[in-house]
C-alpha positions as CSV (number, residue, x, y, z in Angstrom):
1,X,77.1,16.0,-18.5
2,X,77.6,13.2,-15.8
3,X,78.2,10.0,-17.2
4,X,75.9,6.8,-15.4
5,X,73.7,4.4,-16.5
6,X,70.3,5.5,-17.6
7,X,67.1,3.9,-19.8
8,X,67.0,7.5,-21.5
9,X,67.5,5.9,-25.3
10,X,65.7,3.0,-24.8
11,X,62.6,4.9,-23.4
12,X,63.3,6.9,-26.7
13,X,63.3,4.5,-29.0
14,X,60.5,2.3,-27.6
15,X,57.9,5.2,-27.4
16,X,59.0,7.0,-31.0
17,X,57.9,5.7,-34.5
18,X,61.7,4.1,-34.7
19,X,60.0,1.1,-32.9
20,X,57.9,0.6,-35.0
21,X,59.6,1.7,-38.3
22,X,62.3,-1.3,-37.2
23,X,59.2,-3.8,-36.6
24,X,58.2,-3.4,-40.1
25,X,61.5,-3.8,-41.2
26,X,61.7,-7.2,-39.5
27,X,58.6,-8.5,-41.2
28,X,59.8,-7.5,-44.7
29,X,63.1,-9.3,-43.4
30,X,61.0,-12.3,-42.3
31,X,59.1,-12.3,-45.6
32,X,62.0,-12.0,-48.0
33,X,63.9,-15.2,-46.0
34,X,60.5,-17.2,-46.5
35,X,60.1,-16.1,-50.5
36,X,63.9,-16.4,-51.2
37,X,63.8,-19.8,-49.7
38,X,61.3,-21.0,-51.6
39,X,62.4,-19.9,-54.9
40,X,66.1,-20.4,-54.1
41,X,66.1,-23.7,-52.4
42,X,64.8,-25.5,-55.2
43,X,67.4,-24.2,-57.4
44,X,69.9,-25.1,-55.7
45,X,68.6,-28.5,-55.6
46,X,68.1,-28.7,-58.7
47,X,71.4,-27.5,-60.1
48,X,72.9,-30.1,-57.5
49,X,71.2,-33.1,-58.5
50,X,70.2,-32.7,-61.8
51,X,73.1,-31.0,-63.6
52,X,76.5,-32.2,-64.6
53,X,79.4,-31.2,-62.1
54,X,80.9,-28.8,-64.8
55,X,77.2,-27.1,-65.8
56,X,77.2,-26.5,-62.0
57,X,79.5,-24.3,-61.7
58,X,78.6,-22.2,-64.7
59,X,75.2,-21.7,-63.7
60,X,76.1,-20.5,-59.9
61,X,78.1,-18.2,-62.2
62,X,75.0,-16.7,-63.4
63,X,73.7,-16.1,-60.1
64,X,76.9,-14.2,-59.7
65,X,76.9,-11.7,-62.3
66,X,74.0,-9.7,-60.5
67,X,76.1,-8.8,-57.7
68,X,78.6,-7.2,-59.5
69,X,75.8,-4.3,-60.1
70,X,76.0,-1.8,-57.3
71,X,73.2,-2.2,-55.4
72,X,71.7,1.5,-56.1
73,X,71.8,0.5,-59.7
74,X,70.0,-3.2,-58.7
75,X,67.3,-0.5,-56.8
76,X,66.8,1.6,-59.0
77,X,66.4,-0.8,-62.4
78,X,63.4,-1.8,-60.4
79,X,61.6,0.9,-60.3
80,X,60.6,1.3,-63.9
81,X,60.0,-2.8,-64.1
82,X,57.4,-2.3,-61.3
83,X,55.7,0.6,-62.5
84,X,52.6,1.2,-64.0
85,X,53.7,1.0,-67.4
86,X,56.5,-1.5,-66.9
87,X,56.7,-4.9,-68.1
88,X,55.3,-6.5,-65.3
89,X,51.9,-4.6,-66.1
90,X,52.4,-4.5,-69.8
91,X,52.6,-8.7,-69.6
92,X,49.7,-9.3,-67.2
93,X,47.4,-6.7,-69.2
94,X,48.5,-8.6,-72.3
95,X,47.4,-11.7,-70.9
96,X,44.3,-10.7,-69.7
97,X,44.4,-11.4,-66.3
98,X,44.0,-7.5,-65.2
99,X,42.3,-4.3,-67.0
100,X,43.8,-1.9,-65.8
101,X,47.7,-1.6,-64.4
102,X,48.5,-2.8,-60.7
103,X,49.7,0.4,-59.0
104,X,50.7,-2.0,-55.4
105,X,53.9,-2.9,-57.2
106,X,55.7,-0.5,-56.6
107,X,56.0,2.4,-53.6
108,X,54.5,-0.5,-51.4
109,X,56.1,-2.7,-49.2
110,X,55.5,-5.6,-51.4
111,X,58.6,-3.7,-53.7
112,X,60.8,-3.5,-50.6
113,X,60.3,-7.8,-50.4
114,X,60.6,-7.6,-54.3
115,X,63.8,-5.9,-53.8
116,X,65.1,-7.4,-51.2
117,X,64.6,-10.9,-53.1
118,X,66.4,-9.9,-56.5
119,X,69.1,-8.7,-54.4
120,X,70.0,-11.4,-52.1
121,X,68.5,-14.7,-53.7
122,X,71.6,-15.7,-54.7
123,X,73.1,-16.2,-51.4
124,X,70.3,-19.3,-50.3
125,X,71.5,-20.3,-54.0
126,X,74.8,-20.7,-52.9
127,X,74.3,-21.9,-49.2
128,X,71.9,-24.3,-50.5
129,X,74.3,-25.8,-53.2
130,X,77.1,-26.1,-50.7
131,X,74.6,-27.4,-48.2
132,X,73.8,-30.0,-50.8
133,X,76.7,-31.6,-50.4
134,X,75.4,-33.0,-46.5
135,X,72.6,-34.7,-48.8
136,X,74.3,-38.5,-50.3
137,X,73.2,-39.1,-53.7
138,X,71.7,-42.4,-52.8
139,X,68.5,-40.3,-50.7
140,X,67.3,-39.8,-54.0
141,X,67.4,-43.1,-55.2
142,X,66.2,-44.8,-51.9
143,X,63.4,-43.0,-51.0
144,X,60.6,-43.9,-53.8
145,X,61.8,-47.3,-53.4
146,X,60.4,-47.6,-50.0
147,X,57.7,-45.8,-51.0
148,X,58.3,-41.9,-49.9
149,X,57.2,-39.3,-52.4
150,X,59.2,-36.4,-53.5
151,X,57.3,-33.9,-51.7
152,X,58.2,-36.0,-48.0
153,X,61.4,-36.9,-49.1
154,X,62.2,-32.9,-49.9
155,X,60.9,-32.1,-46.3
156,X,61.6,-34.9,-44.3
157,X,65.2,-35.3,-45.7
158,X,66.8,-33.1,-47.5
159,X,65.7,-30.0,-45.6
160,X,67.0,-31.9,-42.2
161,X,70.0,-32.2,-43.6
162,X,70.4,-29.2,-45.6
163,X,69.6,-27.1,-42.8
164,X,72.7,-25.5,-41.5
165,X,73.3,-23.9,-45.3
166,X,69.4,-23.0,-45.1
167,X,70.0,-21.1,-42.1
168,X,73.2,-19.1,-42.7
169,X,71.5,-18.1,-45.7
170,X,68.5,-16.9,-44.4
171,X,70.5,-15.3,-41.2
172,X,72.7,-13.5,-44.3
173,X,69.3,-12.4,-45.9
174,X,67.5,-11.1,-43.1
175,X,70.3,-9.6,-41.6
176,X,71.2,-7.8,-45.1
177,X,67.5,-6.6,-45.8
178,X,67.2,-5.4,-42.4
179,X,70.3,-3.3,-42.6
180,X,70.3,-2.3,-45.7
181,X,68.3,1.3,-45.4
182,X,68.3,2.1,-49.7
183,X,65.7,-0.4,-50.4
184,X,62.7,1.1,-48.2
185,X,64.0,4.7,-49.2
186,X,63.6,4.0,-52.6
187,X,60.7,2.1,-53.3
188,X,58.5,2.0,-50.0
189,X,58.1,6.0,-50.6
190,X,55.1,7.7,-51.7
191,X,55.1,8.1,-55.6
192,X,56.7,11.3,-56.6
C-alpha cells in the first residue's frame, strides 16, 4: 500500500447507491425542518406570548419528558400507532374520511419524516422560545394599530427577528435526522 492522494472513495461513493441513499436522506432532513417548523414555531410563540412566565416553564417541561425515552423506544412505539390497525387508522375509519386502512403510514418515507418530527420537535420548541426573547412585547401591540395583520406581522417581524433560534433549530434537526441511521432502518423497510 503506498500512501498518496487519490479520488478512489469519492468515485466510489458518487457512482454506488450510497449517493443516492444520502440524497434521500437529505430530503427527509429537509422535510422534517419544514414540518417541525411549522408545528413548532407557533408553539413556541404561543407559550411565549400568551402564557404566564411560570406556565412557561412548565409547559417546555412537557416537551421535555419525551426525550428522556431512548430513542429506539420513541421508534419503535411508532410503529404500532402507524400501522394498519393503529389508532391513526382506527380514528380516520371512525370518522369516515377513509374505508379502508392507509397502509403509506408506515414502511414509507412519510414514517421516517413522522419520526424524525416526534423525535426532534422539541428542539425548534425550545430555540423558538429562547428566540422569542429578540421579539419586544410591544410588536404585538403595535402592529394592528397601524394596520398590519397577524399573518404579516408573524412573517414580516417576528420571523426576522426570531431567526437566529429558527435556524440553530433547524441546523440541530436536520443535522440529527440525517445522522441518525435507526429511524430509516426501522420504519422505511419493507413490511415484515
Amino acid at each position: 500500500m503506498e500512501p498518496g492522494f487519490t479520488f478512489f472513495a469519492y468515485e466510489t461513493f458518487f457512482t454506488s447507491a450510497r449517493a443516492e441513499n444520502y440524497l434521500y436522506s437529505m430530503v427527509h432532513s429537509a422535510i422534517a425542518v419544514l414540518v417541525s417548523f411549522v408545528l413548532g414555531f407557533p408553539i413556541a410563540v404561543f407559550v411565549r406570548r400568551r402564557l404566564p412566565e411560570v406556565a412557561q416553564h412548565q409547559v417546555l417541561l412537557l416537551f421535555i419528558f419525551p426525550l428522556m425515552i431512548s430513542e429506539l423506544v420513541r421508534v419503535f412505539s411508532l410503529r404500532p400507532i402507524l400501522g394498519r390497525n393503529g389508532p391513526i387508522n382506527s380514528a380516520v375509519m371512525e370518522i369516515g374520511l377513509i374505508g379502508k386502512p392507509i397502509s403509506a403510514l408506515l414502511f414509507t418515507p412519510l414514517a421516517v419524516v413522522i419520526s424524525d418530527v416526534v423525535s426532534f420537535l422539541p428542539f425548534i420548541v425550545f430555540s423558538g422560545f429562547l428566540a422569542m426573547e429578540a421579539v419586544q412585547r410591544y410588536i404585538f401591540d403595535v402592529c394592528p394599530d397601524i394596520g398590519v395583520g397577524p399573518c404579516r406581522t408573524f412573517t414580516d417581524n417576528i420571523v426576522p427577528l426570531a431567526s437566529p433560534g429558527i435556524f440553530a433549530g433547524s441546523v440541530f434537526i436536520f443535522v440529527n435526522s440525517l445522522g441518525v441511521a435507526l429511524v430509516p432502518t426501522l420504519l422505511d423497510g419493507p413490511a415484515p
